[in-house]
TIRO-26705 format. One record per residue (C-alpha): y negated, z negated, x. Coordinates in steps of 0.5 Angstrom, whole numbers, plus 500, padded with zeros to 3 digits. Each point is the difference from the previous one (the first is absolute). Last residue first. Layout:
<recs>
YZX ...
</recs>
This chain:
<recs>
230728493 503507497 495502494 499505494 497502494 502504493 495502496 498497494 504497494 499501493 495496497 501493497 498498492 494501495 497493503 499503508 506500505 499505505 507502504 501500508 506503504 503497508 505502503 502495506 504503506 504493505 498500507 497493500 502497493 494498496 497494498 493501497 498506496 493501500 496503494 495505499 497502493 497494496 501499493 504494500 507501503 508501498 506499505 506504501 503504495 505505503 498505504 507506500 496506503 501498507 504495503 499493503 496499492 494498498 495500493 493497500 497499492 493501500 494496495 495500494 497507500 496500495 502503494 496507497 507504503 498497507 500506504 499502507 505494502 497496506 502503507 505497504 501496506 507496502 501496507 507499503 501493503 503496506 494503504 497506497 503507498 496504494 502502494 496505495 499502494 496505498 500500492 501495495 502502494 497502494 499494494 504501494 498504494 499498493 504501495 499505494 501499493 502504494 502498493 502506495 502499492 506497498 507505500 503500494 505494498 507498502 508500496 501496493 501494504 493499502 496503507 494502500 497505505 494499506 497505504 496500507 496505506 501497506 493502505 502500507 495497506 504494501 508501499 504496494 505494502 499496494 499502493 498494496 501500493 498497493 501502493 508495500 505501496 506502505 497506506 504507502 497502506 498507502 501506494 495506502 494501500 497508501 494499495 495498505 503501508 502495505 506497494 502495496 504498494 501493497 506498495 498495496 504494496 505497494 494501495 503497493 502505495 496502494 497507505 495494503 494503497 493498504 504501506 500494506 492501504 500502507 500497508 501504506 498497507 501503506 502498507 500502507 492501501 498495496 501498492 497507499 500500493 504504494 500500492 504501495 495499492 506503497 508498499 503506496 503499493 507497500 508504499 501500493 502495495 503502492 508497501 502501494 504495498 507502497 504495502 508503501 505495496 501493500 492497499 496495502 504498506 502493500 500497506 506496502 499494505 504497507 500494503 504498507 500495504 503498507 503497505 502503506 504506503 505501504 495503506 496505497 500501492 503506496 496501493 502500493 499502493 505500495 499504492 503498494 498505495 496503495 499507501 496505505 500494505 494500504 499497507 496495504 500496506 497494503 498497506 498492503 502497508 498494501 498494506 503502506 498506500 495503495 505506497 497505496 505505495 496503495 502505494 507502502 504504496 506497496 506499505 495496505 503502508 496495503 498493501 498496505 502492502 495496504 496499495 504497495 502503493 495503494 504506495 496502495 502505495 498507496 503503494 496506496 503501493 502507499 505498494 499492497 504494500 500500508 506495503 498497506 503500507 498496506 502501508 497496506 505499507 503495501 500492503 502495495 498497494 496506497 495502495 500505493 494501495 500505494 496503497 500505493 494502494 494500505 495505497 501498494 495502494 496503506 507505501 498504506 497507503 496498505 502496507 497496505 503497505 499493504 502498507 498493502 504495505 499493502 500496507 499493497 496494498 498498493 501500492 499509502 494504497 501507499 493504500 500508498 494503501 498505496 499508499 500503493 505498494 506494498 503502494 506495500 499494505 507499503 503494506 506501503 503494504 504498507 499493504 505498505 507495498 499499494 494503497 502505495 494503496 500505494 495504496 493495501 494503497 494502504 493497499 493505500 495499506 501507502 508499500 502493501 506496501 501492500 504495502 505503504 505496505 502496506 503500506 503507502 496506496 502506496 495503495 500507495 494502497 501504493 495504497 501503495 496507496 502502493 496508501 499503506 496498506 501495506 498493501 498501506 501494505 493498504 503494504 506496500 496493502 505494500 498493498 502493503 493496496 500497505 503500507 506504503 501507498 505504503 499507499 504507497 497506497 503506496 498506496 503504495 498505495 501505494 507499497 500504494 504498494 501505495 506501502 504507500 493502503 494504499 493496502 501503508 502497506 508496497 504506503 497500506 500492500 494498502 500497508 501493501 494495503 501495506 494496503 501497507 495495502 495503505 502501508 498497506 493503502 499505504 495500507 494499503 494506496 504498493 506502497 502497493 509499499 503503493 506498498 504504495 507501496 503505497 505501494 503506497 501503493 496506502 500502508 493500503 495505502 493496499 498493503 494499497 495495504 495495499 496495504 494505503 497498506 503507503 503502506 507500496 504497506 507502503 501503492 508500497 502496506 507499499 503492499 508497500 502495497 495500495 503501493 504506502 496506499 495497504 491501500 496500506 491500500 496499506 493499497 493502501 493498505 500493498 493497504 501496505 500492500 507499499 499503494 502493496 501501492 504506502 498506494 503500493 506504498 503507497 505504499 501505495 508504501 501507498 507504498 502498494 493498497 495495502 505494502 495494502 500496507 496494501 496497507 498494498 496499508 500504506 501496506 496497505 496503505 501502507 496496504 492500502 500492503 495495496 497495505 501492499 504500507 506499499 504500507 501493500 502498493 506506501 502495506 499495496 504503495 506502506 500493503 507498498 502507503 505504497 506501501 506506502 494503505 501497507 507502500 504497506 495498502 494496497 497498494 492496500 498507498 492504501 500506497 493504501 498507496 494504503 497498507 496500505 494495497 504496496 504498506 494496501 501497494 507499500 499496506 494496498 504498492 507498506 506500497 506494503 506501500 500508504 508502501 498506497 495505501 499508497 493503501 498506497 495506501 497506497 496497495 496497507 497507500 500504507 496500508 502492498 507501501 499503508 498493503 500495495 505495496 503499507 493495501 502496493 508498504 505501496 504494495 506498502 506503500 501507498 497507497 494502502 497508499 502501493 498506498 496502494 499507495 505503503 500507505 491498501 501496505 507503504 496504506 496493502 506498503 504493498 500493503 506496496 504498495 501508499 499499492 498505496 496499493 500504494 496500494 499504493 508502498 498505495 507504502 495504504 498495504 506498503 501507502 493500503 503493504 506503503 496506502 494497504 507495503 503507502 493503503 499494504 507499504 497505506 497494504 504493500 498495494 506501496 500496493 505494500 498499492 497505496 497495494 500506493 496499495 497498494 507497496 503501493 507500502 506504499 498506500 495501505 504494504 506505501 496506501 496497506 507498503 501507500 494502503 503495506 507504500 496507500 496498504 505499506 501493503 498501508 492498499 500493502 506499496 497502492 501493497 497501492 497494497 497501494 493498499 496495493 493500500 498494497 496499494 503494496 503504495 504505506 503494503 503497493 502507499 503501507 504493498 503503495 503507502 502496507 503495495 504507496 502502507 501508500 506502504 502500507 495498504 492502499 499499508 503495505 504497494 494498494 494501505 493498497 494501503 494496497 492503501 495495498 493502500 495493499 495501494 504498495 501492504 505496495 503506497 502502507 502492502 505500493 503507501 502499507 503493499 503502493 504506504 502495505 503496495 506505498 501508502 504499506 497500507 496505504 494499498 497503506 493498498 493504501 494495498 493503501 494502504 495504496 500506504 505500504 503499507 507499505 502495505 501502507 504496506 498501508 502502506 505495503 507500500 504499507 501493499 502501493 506504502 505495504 499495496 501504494 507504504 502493501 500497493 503506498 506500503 501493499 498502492 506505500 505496504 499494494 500505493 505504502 503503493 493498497 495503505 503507501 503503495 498495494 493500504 499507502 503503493 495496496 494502503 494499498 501495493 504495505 494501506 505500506 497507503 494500498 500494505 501504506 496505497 494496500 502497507 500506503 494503497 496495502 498504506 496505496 501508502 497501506 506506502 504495505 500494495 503506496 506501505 501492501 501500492 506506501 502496506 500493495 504503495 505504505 501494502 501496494 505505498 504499506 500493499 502500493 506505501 502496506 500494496 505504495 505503504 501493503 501498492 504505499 498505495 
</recs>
């Protein structure tokens, strides 16, 4: 294109930009809209194509134009800028910069005043990019430990981009980054866009994403509160004015707001606390045009500092803790971990559970939420001789949680799930953990490993780490004997301890700090004279990719190695099949594998690297089997006893709450689970939900009035119990609904009368929510009252229909809705 052509196609674009503004100034949509989009425009992470296309190639006539069309359109421009609302006021930053010491800032200002939400939206390349940033994968992390809701950003064109290319978007941060939820940017606020931003955002949600925020950047319409969870109402220089922070936002919650400023140097503590008042998240930043967001401001911890009141917020809570994985059979998985140590000031109400085939780097949700308080759960239907790696985030009345660490355990082998086998050793379990330990007296926790059953136990504890070494391992209290250690370039070792029994805590103590990871296996039918007859260890000088091989001395021995290199490389494709494979990015990435060679070899095994690899160590040991030939050990466990004592209360009028005693007589094998079977009428139940090794659980979602009739089985490796005796329990009923509603016009508002609910279910009475909407039958959440039974709705358009319904609150829950009322003011 000539430059003549140029200019002229710059000019024409400006024209039609400010005739397309001029338009919506006409229909009463925010004045600052011109500006805004005008900026928008040359905001680098916005619109790159506009400013390589436009701005760059004809910087000099293009900022004159500019310059001109501003002066000529600020005069015209006089309505007022919105900011937006929440609950307990917090911090949302574009933080729109690569991940480095801005994640630092944020962290370290959310850490130092816990009680101030903190939201961060990341923006990798005007949206997740074109591949997975392992800096972003960090720095989420760090983020993520500290507390901050973490959003990614997604432009939608003011309504123009298809859902499918946004949702897209959507799939690539789901599988890519460990993020809360989604920051709709360039939102639309003209009327008819409504149901596509709603949509947007339930797709978002129903990737597990817990949180959206759009962003018009200006004045919006009441139609769009409700279609994401927060709007951004202001977004350009300087800071908005206290008195454009009312008007028709205060008829909602100040949650559904937010406010973005730049160009401001100074904070001000008795603006941010007026602001307060209106709305829900703030940003305050000293940067300016052409991209605002590409830093953070040095006042960013004061202006955290400022907004800490000393009050605690109800936030999603923290993650689920210690989960650990352990191969039941060849076709289930136990899991289990300890609940949040911080539950966000809102009671856990169940978990999210995901699993990957594919060491993590991509996540199915296996349960969207337990509705249990429960920490366990078997994970049935699997393949044999295959590996599944697990996370687990907890769920409460805000939100989701980040996720747990991720716990990796293989399936039994088909061929090796019974006492019977061409070796008599019998890979029982695996269980894997990683951490970073970074203060006296450096230990790691893999929690709750079984030791298994079958005679001539081992255990084997694999470690890989970066910075320093093992000092000691424990089992149930009990020391483990080194096998082999190679610390050359990252650390690797093998640990033993013959005949280990029960269930037990497994503890490894490092010399220092460092990101470490744990996996563990527990295997029968070994030599207890020399368990460990063979191993070997190997390290390179140059980058590559892990391999070792030993030579066995005796026929089906079990070989297992240990490769450890730098996090910011992977590993995959093992030759030997898989145990666990855990990257920590940035800091180590740990596996190990195994194989049983029928005769006495020399066996290899090795793993592909991303990248050109890295270096590394190695380490591999031969576990002597028992015996060379077939092992006749009769395997004399059966399926367990039935669990007794089961009963069923009414927690409330949506929950019920099970509790019953383990069996007395376990069948000679560990209890794995339980299996809950229910029904609406005595002796018909029928299976309901499979639980891990836990005697509680809470159903959720039961319906007031209908008696649930309750029964339990055990579950082990040799198959389930009989059914326990009968638990039933009936929740109480909710309030009836309001009846007579009526609507009446008045003067600038619409006057709302109801008859008291007629009964209360034994609970008084506590309060009304009012629901309204422009068209009828689709009343959303309004506003909710104390127990009184008329309400005047203030702020209403002249000429414009509201429908009206009504539901009664008391401590059971909320009736159903009243009739539907009417008015036209």
């Amino acid at each position: 294109m000539g430059m003549i052509e140029k200019y002229y196609m710059t000019f024409l674009w400006l024209l039609t930009l400010m005739s397309s503004v001029s338009s919506r100034l006409r229909q009463g949509y925010g004045s600052d809209l011109v500006c805004i989009e005008i900026y928008k425009l040359s905001l680098l992470s916005r619109r790159r194509f506009y400013y390589n296309n436009l701005i760059k190639k004809s910087s000099g006539k293009f900022v004159w134009i500019l310059s001109i069309l501003m002066i000529i359109s600020v005069p015209l421009l006089s309505s007022s800028h919105y900011a937006l609302a929440a609950t307990t006021t917090g911090v949302i930053v574009p933080l729109y910069t690569y991940p480095d010491s801005t994640c630092d800032t944020v962290a370290q200002a959310k850490i130092a005043h816990p009680s101030v939400p903190v939201v961060a939206i990341i923006n990798p390349d005007n949206g997740p990019g074109s591949s997975k940033d392992a800096n972003y994968v960090t720095g989420i992390q760090k983020l993520h430990s500290a507390g901050v809701v973490v959003l990614g950003y997604v432009y939608t064109g003011y309504g123009s981009r298809s859902a499918n290319s946004v949702n897209a978007d959507i799939d690539t941060y789901k599988n890519w980054y460990s993020l809360n939820g989604i920051f709709f940017d360039e939102m639309s606020n003209a009327p008819g866009d409504e149901s596509h931003y709603y949509n947007l955002s339930q797709y978002a949600k129903s990737q597990g994403l817990t949180f959206t925020v759009g962003n018009p950047g200006t004045d919006t319409l009441s139609s769009y509160i409700g279609t994401v969870d927060n709007i951004v109402i202001y977004e350009t220089g300087g800071l908005p004015s206290i008195s454009s922070l009312g008007g028709w936002y205060t008829n909602y919650d100040k949650s559904n707001f937010s406010t973005l400023s730049y160009g401001v140097g100074t904070i001000s503590q008795s603006f941010l606390t007026s602001e307060s008042s209106y709305v829900g998240y703030t940003y305050i930043t000293n940067d300016n045009l052409p991209n605002p967001w590409d830093s953070v401001p040095p006042y960013f911890a004061t202006l955290v500092a400022d907004l800490d009141t000393g009050s605690s917020s109800t936030t999603a809570p923290q993650p689920p803790t210690g989960l650990t994985a352990t191969a039941a059979s060849s076709s289930q998985i136990s899991l289990s971990w300890a609940a949040p140590t911080n539950n966000g000031g809102s009671a856990i109400t169940g978990y999210k559970i995901e699993s990957s085939t594919n060491s993590g780097s991509t996540w199915s949700v296996l349960v969207s939420n337990t509705g249990s308080t429960g920490t366990a759960y078997s994970n049935t239907g699997l393949s044999p001789n295959t590996t599944y790696s697990y996370r687990v985030s907890a769920i409460n009345s805000v939100g989701t949680s980040t996720p747990s660490n991720t716990a990796s355990a293989t399936t039994q082998s088909a061929t090796t799930s019974s006492n019977t086998t061409t070796s008599s050793i019998v890979l029982n379990g695996i269980q894997s953990t990683s951490g970073t330990v970074s203060s006296a007296p450096y230990q790691i926790t893999l929690s709750n490993f079984n030791a298994g059953t079958g005679n001539n136990r081992l255990l084997v504890v694999g470690v890989e780490a970066n910075n320093s070494p093992v000092t000691s391992v424990t089992f149930g209290g009990v020391q483990l004997t080194s096998a082999v250690s190679s610390f050359s370039n990252n650390d690797a070792e093998f640990w033993y301890l013959t005949n280990p029994s029960g269930t037990g805590n497994i503890v490894v103590t490092m010399t220092g700090s460092t990101s470490v990871v744990v996996g563990a296996y527990s295997i029968s039918g070994v030599n207890q004279t020399t368990p460990i007859p063979t191993s070997t260890t190997n390290h390179n000088t140059a980058s590559s990719s892990p391999t070792i091989s030993i030579t066995t001395k005796y026929p089906n021995s079990l070989v297992l190695d240990s490769p450890s290199i730098y996090g910011g490389i992977t590993l995959s494709s093992p030759t030997c099949t898989q145990s666990w494979n855990i990257n920590m990015p940035s800091a180590i990435t740990g596996a190990s594998s195994s194989t049983v060679p029928a005769s006495a070899s020399s066996v290899t095994c090795r793993w592909t690297t991303s990248g050109g690899g890295d270096l590394w160590d190695d380490v591999a040991i031969e576990v002597k089997a028992s015996s060379s030939g077939v092992n006749t050990t009769t395997n004399t466990a059966t399926a367990p006893q039935p669990p007794t004592g089961l009963t069923a209360t009414a927690a409330s009028s949506s929950q019920i709450s099970l509790s019953w005693t383990a069996p007395t007589n376990n069948g000679g094998s560990a209890i794995t689970g339980y299996k809950i079977y229910r029904s609406t009428s005595s002796g018909t139940e029928t299976g309901y939900v499979n639980l891990g090794n836990v005697t509680s659980y809470t159903n959720t979602g039961v319906t007031p009035g209908v008696t649930y009739f309750y029964k339990v089985r055990a579950v082990n490796a040799l198959g389930v119990s009989t059914l326990s005796n009968e638990a039933s329990a009936t929740p109480p009923t909710l309030p009836s609904a309001p009846q007579n509603l009526q609507a009446t016009t008045g003067v600038g508002n619409v006057a709302l009368t109801w008859d008291a609910s007629s009964s209360n279910s034994g609970s008084p009475i506590t309060g009304y929510k009012i629901y309204r909407s422009t068209s009828s039958g689709t009343e959303t959440g309004y506003v909710n009252l104390g127990n009184v039974t008329s309400y005047t709705n203030t702020g209403v358009t002249p000429g414009v229909t509201y429908f009206y319904k009504v539901r009664a609150v008391n401590a059971l829950g909320v009736s159903t809705l009243s009739n539907e009322a009417s008015a036209t003011p």
